[in-house]
DSSP file (Angstrom, degrees, kcal/mol; ACC not computed):
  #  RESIDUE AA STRUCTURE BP1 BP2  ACC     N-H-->O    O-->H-N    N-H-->O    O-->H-N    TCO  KAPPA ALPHA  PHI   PSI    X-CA   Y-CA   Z-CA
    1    1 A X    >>        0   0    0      0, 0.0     4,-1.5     0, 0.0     3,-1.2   0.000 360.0 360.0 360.0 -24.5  -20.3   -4.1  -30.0
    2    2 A X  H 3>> +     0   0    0      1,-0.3     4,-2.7     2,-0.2     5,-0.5   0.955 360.0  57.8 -56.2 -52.1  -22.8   -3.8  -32.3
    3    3 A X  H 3>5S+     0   0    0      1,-0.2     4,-0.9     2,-0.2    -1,-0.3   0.628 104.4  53.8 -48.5 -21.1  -22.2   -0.6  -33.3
    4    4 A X  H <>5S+     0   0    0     -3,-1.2     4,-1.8     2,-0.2     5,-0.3   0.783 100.6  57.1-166.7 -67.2  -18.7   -1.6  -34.3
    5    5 A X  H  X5S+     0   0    0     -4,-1.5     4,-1.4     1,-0.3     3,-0.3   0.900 110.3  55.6 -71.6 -45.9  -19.8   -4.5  -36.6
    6    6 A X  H  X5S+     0   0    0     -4,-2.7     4,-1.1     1,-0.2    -1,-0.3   0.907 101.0  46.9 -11.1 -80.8  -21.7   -1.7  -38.3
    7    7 A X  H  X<S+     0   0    0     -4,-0.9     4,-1.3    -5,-0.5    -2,-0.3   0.669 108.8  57.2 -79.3 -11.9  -19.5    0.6  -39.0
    8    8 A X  H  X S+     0   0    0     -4,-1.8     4,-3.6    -3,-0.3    -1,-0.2   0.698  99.2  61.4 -64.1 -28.9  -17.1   -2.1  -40.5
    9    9 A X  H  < S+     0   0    0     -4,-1.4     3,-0.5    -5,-0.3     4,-0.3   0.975 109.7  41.1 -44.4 -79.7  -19.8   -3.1  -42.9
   10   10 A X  H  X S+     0   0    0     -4,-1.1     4,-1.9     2,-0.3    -2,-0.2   0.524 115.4  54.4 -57.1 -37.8  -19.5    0.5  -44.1
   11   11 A X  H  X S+     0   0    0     -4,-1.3     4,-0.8     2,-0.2    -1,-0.3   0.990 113.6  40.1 -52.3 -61.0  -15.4    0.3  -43.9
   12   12 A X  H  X S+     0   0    0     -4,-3.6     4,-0.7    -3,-0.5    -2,-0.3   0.461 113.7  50.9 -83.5  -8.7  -15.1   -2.6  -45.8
   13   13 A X  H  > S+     0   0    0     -4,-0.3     4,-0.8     2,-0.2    -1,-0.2   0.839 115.4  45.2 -72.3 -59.6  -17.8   -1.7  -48.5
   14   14 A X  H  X S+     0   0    0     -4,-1.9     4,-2.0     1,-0.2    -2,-0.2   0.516 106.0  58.5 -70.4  -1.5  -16.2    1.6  -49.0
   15   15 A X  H  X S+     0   0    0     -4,-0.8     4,-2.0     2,-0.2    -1,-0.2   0.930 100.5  58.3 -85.2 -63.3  -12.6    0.2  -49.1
   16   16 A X  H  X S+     0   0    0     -4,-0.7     4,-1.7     2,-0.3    -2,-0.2   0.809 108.5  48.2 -59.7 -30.0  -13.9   -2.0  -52.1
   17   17 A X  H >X S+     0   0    0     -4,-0.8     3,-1.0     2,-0.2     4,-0.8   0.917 112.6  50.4 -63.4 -82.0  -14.7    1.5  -53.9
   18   18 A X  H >X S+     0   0    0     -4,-2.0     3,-2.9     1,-0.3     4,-1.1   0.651 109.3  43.9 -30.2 -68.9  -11.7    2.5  -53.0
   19   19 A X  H >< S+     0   0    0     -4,-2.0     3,-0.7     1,-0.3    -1,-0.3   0.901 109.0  55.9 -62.9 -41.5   -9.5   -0.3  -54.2
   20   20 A X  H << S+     0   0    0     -4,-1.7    -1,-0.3    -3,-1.0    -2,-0.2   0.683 110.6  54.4 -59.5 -11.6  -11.4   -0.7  -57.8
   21   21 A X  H << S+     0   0    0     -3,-2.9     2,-1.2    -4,-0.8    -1,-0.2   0.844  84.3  90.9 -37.0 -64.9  -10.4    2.9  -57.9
   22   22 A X    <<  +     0   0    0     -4,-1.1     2,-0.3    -3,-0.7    -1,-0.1  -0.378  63.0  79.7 -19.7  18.1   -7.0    2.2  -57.3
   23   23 A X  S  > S-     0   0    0     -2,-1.2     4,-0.7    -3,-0.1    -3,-0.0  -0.762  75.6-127.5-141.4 142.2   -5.3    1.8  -60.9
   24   24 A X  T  4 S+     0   0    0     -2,-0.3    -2,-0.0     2,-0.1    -1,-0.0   0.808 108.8  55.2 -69.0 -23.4   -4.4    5.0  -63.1
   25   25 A X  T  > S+     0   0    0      2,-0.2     4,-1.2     1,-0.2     3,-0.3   0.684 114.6  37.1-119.7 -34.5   -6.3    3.7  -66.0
   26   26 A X  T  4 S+     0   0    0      1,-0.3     4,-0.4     2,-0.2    -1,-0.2   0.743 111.6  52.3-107.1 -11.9   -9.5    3.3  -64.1
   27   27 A X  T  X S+     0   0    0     -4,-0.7     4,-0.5     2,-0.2    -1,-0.3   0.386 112.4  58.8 -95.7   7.7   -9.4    6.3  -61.8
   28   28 A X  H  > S+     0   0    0     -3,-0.3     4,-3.5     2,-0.2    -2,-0.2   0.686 107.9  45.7 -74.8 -38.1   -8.8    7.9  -65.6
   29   29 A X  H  X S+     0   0    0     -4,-1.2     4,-0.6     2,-0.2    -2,-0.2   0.638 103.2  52.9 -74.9 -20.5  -11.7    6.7  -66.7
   30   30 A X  H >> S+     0   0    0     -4,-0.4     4,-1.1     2,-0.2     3,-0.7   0.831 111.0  56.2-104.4 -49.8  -13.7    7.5  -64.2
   31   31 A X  H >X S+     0   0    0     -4,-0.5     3,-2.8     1,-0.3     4,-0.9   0.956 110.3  47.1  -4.0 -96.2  -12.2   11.2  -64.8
   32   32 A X  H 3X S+     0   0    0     -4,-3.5     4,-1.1     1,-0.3    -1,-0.3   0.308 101.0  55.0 -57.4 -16.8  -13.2   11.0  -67.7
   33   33 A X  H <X S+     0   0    0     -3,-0.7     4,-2.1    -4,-0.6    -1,-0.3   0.723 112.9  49.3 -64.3 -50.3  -16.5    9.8  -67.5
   34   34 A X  H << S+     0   0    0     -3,-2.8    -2,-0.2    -4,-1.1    -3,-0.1   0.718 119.8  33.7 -72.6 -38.3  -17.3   12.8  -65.1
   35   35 A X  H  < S+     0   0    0     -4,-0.9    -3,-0.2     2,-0.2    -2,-0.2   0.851 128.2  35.7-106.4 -22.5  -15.7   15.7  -67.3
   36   36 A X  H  < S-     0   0    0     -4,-1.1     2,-0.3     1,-0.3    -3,-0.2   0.704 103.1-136.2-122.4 -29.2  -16.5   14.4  -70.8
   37   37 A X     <  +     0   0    0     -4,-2.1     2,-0.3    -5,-0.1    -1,-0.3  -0.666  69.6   4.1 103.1-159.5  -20.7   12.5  -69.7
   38   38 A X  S    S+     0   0    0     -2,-0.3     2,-0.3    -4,-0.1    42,-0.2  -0.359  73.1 179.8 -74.2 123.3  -21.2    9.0  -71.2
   39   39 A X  B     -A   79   0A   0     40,-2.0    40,-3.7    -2,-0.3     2,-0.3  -0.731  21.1-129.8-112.5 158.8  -18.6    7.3  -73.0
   40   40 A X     >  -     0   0    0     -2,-0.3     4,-1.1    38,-0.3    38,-0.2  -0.848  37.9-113.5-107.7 166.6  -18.0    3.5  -75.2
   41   41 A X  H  > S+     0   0    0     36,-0.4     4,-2.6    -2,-0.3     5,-0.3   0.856 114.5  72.7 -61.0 -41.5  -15.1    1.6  -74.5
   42   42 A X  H  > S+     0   0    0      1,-0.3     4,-0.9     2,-0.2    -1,-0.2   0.890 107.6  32.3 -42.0 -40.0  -14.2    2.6  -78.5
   43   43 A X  H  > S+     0   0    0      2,-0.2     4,-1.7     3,-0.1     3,-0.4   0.901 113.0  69.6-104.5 -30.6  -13.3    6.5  -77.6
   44   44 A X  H  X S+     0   0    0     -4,-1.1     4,-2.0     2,-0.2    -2,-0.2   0.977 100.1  40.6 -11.4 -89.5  -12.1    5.2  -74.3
   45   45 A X  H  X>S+     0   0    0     -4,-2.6     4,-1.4     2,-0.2     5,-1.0   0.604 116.3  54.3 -50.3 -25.5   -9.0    3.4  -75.8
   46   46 A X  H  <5S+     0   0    0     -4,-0.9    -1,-0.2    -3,-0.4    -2,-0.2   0.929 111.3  38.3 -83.3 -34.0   -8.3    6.3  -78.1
   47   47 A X  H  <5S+     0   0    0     -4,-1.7    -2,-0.2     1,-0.1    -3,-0.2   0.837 121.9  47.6 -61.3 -35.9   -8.2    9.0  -75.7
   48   48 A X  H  <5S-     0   0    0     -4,-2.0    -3,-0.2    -5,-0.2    -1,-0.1   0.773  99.4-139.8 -82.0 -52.9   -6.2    6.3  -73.1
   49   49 A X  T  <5 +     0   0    0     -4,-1.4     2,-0.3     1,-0.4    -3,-0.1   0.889  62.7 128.8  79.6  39.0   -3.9    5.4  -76.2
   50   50 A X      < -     0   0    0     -5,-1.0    -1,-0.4     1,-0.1    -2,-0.1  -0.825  69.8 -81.8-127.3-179.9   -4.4    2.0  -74.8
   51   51 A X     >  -     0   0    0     -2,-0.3     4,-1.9     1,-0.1     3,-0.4  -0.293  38.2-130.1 -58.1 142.9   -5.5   -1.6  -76.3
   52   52 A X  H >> S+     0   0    0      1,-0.3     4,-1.9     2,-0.2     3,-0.8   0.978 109.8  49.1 -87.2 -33.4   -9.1   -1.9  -76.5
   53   53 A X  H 3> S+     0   0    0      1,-0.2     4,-1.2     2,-0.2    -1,-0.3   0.522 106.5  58.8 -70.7  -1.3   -9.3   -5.1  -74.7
   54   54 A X  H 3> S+     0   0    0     -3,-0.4     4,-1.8     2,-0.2    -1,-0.2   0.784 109.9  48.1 -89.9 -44.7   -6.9   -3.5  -71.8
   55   55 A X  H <X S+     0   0    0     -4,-1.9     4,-1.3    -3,-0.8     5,-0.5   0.968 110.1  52.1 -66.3 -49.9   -9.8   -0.8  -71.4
   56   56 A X  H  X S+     0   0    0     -4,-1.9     4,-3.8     1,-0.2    -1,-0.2   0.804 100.5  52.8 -55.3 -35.1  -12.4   -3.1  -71.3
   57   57 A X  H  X S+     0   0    0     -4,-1.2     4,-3.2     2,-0.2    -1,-0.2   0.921 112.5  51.3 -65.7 -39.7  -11.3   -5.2  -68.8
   58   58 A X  H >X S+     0   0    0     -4,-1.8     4,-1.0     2,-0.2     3,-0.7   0.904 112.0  55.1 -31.6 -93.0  -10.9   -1.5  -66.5
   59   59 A X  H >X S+     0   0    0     -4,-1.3     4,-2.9     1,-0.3     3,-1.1   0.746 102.7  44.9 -20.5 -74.4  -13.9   -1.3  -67.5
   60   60 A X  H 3X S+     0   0    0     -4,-3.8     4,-4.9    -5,-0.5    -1,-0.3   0.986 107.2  57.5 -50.3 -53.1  -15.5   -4.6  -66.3
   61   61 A X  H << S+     0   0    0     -4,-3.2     4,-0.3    -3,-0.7    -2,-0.2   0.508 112.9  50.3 -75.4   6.7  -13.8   -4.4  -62.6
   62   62 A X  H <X>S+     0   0    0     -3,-1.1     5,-2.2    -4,-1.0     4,-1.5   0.789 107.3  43.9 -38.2 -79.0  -15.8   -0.9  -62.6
   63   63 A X  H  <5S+     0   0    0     -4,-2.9    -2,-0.2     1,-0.2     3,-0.2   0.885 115.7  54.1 -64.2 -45.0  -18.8   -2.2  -63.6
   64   64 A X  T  <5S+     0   0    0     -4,-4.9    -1,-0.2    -5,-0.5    -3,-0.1   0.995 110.3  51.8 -38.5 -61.6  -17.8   -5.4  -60.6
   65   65 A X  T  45S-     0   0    0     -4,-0.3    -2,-0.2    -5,-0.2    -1,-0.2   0.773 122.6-112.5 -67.4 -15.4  -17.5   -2.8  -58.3
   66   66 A X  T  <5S+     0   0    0     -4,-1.5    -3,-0.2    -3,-0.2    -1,-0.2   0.643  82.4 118.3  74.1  44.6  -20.9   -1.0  -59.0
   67   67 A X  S   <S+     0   0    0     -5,-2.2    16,-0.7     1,-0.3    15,-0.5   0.745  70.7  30.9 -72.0 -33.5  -19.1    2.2  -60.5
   68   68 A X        -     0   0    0     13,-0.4    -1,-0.3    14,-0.2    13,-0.2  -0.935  61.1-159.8-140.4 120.0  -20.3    2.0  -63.4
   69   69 A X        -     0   0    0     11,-0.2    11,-2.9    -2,-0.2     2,-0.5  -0.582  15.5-144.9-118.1 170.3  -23.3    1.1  -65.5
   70   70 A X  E     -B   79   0A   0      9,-0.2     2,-0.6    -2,-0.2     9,-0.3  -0.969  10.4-164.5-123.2 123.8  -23.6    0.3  -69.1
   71   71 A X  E     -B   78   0A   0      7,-2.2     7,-1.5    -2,-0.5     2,-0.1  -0.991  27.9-108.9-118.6 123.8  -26.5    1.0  -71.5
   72   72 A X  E     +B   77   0A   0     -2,-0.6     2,-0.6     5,-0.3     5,-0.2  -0.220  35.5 168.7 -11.3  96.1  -27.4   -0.2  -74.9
   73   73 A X  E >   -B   76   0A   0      3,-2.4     3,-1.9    -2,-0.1     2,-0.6  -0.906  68.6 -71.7-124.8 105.8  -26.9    2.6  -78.0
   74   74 A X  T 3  S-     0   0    0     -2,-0.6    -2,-0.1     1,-0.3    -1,-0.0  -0.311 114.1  -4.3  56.1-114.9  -27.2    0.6  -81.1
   75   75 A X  T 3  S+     0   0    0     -2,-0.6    -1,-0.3    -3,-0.1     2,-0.2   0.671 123.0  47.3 -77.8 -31.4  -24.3   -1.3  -81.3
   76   76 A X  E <  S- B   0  73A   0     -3,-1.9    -3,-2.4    -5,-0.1     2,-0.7  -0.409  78.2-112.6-126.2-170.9  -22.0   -0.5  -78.8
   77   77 A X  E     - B   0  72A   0     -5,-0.2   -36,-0.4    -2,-0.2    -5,-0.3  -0.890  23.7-146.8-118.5 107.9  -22.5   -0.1  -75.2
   78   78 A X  E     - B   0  71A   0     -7,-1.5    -7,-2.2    -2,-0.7     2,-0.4  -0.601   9.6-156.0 -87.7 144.3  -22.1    3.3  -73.4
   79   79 A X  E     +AB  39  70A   0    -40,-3.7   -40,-2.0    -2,-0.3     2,-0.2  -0.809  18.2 163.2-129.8 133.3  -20.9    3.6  -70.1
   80   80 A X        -     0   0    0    -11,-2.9     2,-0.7    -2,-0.4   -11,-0.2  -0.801  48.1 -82.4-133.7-160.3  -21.4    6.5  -67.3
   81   81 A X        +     0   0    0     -2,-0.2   -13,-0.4   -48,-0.2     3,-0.1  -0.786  38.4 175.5 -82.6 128.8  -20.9    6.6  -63.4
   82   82 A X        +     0   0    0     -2,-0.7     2,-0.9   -15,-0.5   -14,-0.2   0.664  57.8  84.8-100.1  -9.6  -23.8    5.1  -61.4
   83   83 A X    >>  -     0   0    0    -16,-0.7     3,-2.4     1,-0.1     4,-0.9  -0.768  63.9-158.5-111.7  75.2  -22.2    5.4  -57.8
   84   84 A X  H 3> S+     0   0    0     -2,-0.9     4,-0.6     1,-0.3    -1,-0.1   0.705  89.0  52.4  -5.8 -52.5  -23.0    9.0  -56.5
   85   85 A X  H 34 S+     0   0    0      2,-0.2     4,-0.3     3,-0.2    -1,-0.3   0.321 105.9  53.6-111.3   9.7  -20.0    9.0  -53.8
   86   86 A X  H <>>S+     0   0    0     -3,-2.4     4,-3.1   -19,-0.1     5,-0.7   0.601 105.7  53.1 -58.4 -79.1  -17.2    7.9  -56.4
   87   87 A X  H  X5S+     0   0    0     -4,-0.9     4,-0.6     1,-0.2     5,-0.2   0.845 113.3  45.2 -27.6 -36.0  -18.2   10.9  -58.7
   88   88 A X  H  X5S+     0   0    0     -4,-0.6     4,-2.7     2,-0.1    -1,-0.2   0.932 115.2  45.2 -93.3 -35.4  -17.7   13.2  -55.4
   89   89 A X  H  >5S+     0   0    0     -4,-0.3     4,-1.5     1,-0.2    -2,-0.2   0.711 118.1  45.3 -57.5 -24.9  -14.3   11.7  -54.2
   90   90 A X  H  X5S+     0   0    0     -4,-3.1     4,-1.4     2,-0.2     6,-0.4   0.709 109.7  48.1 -88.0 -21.1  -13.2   11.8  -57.5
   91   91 A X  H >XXS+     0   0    0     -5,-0.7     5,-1.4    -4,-0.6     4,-0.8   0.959 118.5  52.8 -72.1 -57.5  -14.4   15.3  -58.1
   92   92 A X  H ><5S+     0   0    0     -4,-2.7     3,-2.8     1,-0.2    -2,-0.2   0.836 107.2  43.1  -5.0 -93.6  -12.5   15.9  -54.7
   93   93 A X  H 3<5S+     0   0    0     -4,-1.5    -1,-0.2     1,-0.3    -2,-0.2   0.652 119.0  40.9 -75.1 -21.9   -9.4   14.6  -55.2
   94   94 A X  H <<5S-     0   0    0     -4,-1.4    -1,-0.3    -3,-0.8    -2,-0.2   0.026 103.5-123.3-115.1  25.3   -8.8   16.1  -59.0
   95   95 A X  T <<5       0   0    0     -3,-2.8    -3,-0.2    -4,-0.8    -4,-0.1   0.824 360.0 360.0  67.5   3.9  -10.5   19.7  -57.7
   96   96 A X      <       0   0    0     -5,-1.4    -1,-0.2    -6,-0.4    -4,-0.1   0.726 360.0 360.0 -75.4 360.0  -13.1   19.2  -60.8
């Protein structure tokens, strides 16, 4: 039975990638992140053609899920992928 309780661990931990995935806007980002390298939320929201506070919050329930990390460039904060096996499920599923 152990084994069982195991591999659920690993269900339900890869289910939580999955669902912070789950949005157009954040599996866009996450796109984009992959094809374009490290982005700020600022070229985010133009390319997106969305509100910047609409990306950022995407942005934050990433960075919850441990999708994404954020680093310090001057002023603003730049964002890439940190999670190795989003970045191949996403390369996966759009063929990149």
């Amino acid at each position: 039975m152990d084994h069982f309780s195991k591999d659920f661990e690993v269900l339900e931990s890869n289910s939580e990638l999955l669902k912070a995935l789950a949005h157009p806007v954040r599996l866009c980002i996450v796109k984009g992140l992959i094809e374009n390298g490290p982005c700020n939320v600022s070229n985010m929201h133009n390319c997106l053609n969305l509100p910047q506070s609409t990306v950022s919050q995407h942005v934050s329930k990433l960075r919850s899920a441990g999708i994404l990390k954020g680093f310090r460039n001057g002023t603003e904060i730049v964002y890439e992928i940190s999670d190795k096996k989003v970045e191949s499920i996403v390369k996966a599923m759009f063929e990149i």
